[in-house]
Every structure is written in C-alpha cells, then in structure tokens.
C-alpha positions as CSV (number, residue, x, y, z in Angstrom):
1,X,-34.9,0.6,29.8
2,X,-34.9,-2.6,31.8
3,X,-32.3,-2.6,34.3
4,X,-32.1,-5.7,36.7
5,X,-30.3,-6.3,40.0
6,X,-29.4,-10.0,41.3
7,X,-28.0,-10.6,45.2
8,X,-28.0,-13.9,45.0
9,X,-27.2,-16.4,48.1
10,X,-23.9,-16.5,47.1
11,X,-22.7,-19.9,45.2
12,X,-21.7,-22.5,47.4
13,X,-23.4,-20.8,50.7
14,X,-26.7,-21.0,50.0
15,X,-27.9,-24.3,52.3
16,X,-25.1,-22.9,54.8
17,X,-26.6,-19.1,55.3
18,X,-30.3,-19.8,54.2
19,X,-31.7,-23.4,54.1
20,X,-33.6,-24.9,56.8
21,X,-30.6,-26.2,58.7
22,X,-29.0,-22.8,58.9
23,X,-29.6,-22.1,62.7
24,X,-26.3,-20.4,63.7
25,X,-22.7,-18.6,61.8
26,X,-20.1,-17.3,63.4
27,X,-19.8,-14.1,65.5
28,X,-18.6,-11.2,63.3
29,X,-16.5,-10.4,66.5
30,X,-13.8,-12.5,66.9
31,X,-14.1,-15.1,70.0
32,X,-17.8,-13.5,70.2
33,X,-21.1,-15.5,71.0
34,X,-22.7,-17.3,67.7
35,X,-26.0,-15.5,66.5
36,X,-29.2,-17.1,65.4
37,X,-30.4,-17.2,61.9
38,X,-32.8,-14.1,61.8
39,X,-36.7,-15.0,61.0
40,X,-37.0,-15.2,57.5
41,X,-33.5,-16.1,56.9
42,X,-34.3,-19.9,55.8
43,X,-35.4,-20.5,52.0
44,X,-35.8,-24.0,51.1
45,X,-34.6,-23.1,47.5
46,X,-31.6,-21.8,49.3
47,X,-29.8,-25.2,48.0
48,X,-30.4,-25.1,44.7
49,X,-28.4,-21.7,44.4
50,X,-25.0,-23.9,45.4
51,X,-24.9,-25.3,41.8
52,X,-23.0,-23.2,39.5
53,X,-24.7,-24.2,36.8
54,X,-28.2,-22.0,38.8
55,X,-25.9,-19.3,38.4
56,X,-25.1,-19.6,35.0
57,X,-28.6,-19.9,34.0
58,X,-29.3,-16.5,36.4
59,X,-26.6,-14.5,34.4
60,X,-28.3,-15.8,30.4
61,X,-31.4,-14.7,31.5
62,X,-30.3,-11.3,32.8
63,X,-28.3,-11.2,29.2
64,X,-31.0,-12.2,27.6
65,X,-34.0,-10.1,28.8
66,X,-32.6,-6.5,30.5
67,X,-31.1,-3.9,29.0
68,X,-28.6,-3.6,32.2
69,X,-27.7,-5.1,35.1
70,X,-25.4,-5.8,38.3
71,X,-25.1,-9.3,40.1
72,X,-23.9,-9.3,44.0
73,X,-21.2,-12.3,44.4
74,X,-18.7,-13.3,46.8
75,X,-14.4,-13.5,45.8
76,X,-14.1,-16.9,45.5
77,X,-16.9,-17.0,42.5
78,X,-15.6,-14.5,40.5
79,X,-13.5,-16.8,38.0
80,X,-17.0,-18.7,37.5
81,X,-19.5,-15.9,36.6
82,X,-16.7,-14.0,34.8
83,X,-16.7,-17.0,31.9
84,X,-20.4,-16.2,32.0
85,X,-20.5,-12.9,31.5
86,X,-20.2,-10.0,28.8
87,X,-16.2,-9.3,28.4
88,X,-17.5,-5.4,28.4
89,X,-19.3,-5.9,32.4
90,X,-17.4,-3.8,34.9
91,X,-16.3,-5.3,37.4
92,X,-16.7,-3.7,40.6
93,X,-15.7,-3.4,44.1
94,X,-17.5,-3.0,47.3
95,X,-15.6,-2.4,50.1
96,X,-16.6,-3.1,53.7
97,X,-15.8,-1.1,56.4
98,X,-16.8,-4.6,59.1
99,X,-15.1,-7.2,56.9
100,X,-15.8,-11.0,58.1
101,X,-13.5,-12.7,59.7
102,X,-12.9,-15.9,57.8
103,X,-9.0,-16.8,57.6
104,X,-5.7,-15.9,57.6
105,X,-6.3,-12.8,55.3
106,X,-9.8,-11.0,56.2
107,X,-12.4,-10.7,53.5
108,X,-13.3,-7.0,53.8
109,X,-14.7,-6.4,49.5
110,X,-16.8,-8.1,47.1
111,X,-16.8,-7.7,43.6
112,X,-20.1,-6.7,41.9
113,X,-20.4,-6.9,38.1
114,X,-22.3,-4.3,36.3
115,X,-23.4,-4.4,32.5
116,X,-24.7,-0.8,32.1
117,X,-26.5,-0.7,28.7
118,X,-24.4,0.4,25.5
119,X,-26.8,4.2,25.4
120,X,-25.5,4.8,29.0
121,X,-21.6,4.1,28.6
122,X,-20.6,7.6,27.5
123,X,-19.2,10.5,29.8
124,X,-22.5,11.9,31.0
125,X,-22.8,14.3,33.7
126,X,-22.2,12.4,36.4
127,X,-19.1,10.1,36.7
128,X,-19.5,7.2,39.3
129,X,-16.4,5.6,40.7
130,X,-16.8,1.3,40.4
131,X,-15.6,1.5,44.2
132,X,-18.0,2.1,47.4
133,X,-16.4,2.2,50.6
134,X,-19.7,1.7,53.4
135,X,-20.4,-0.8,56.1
136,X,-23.1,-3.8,56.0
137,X,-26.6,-3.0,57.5
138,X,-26.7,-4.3,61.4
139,X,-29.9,-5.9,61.1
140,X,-32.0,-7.7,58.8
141,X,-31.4,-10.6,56.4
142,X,-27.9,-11.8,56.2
143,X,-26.4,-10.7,52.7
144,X,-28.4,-7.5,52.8
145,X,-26.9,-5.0,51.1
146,X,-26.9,-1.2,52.6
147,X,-29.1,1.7,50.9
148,X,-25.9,3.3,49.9
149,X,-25.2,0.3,48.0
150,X,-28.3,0.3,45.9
151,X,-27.3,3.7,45.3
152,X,-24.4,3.3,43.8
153,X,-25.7,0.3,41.6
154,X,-28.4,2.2,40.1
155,X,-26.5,5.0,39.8
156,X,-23.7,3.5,37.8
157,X,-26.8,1.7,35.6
158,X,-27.8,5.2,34.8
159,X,-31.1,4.5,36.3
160,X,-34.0,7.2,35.0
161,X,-37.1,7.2,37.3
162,X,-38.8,8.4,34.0
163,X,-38.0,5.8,31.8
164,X,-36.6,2.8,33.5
165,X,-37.6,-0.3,35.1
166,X,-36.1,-2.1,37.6
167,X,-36.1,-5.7,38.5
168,X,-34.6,-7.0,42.1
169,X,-34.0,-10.9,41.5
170,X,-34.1,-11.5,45.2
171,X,-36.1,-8.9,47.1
172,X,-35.4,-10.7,50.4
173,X,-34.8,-7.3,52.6
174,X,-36.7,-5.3,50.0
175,X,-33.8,-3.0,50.5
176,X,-33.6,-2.3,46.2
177,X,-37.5,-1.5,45.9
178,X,-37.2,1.0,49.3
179,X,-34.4,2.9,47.1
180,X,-36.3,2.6,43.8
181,X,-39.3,4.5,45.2
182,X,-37.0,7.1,46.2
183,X,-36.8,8.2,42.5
184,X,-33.7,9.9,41.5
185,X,-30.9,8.8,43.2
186,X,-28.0,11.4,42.5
C-alpha cells in the first residue's frame, strides 16, 4: 500500500515560522528570552503554504494517489481541511505535555486526521487509541514532530514494512524516514 504523511507549515503560519523573515518567536517560557530561527528553519516556499486553497490541493492529491494517510494541522484549521476531507478520516488528537503559550486558554493538542485504507479498518490485533499524550522534540526544526508521534501515525495506518510504502510530504527533520527504517513499529 501507499501510505502518505503531510506536516505541513501549518496554514496561515507559514511566512511567520519559516520564510525568510522569520528571525525570532516567542519564548515557550512565559516572560522568557525570544529564540532564533534554527538553521534551516527558513523556506522561501514557506508563503505559499498560507493559502488555503495550497492546502486543499495538498489534501486531493493525497485522496487521489495513497491508499492512506495522516495530515499534521493546527486547531484553528480544522473547519477548513475537514470540508476537504473524506467524512470516514479520523480525526485525531495529539496532546502535548509543553503546550504553547498563546492566549487566554493555552493550546496544549492538535488534531491529526488519519484516512487509514478501507483493508485496514477492521479489529485487527492491535487496537491503537486516536489520542497520544508526549512532549515536542527540544531541538531541531520548529513543527517537528517527536519519534513517538510517527509511531503512532504509522501505527494507526497499519503500516507493513513488507508491503507498504510511505511517503513524508515534508521531510524537513527527516524525523518520519528515521522511524520508517526502523521497520515494524509495534
């Protein structure tokens, strides 16, 4: 099978976190010092990924050519990509144990659709929960996801190191293809 996963920059941050004017964000401590973009960080296609309709064309093309797949996105976007999307994709939650501090009420989860294909959607012999509870990496790219995290995606795709392919979209950190030569996961 051809499974795919996308970690987009997130619609509507991409110049902000990743284009070439992305020098500094906030502190993840609040009241702490403001960091530096980390080398490697800026993408001078970061901009285009602030139109929705990028996004929209990202999600028809994972329809269209993988058999599954999961797509990374932030809160506010999921009543975009969810008019986009298969009505039978999961919708899923990753929770973070450092959650940002950006307001009033602290962002600590982001959802993570997965369309796992229709031969894999029957009790097997492994259940996966659609929640993972683990903190963000400490270093890298910003929007990197943890090893855990790749995990549980691929896990919930039914991913077969026998059989399967695996696409990553955005192999900024190459954090997906490190797991994926791991073999299997569970």
């Amino acid at each position: 099978m051809k499974l795919c996963i996308a970690d987009p920059p997130y619609l509507g941050r991409g110049a902000a976190l990743y284009g070439p004017d992305a020098l500094t964000f906030p502190s993840k401590v609040a009241g702490g010092p403001r960091e530096r973009v980390r080398a490697g960080d800026a993408n001078k296609q970061a901009e285009a990924w602030d139109d929705p309709a990028a996004h929209r064309i990202m999600v028809e093309r994972l329809i269209s050519d993988f058999d599954g797949w999961c797509i990374a996105l932030n809160a506010d976007n999921l009543f975009e990509y969810l008019a986009w999307v298969p009505r039978d994709t999961r919708i899923c939650s990753w929770h973070k144990r450092d959650p940002f501090p950006a307001g009033r009420i602290v962002r600590s989860w982001e959802p993570v659709l997965v369309y796992v294909p229709q031969e894999r959607r029957t009790r097997g012999e492994t259940q996966m929960r659609d929640t993972l509870t683990t903190a963000s990496p400490k270093a890298g790219l910003i929007g990197a996801k943890p090893p855990a995290w790749t995990r549980w995606v691929l896990d919930m795709l039914g991913y077969d190191p026998e059989t399967d392919t695996v696409d990553d979209l955005f192999h900024g950190s190459g954090a997906v293809a490190a797991e994926v030569a791991q073999g299997v996961l569970l």
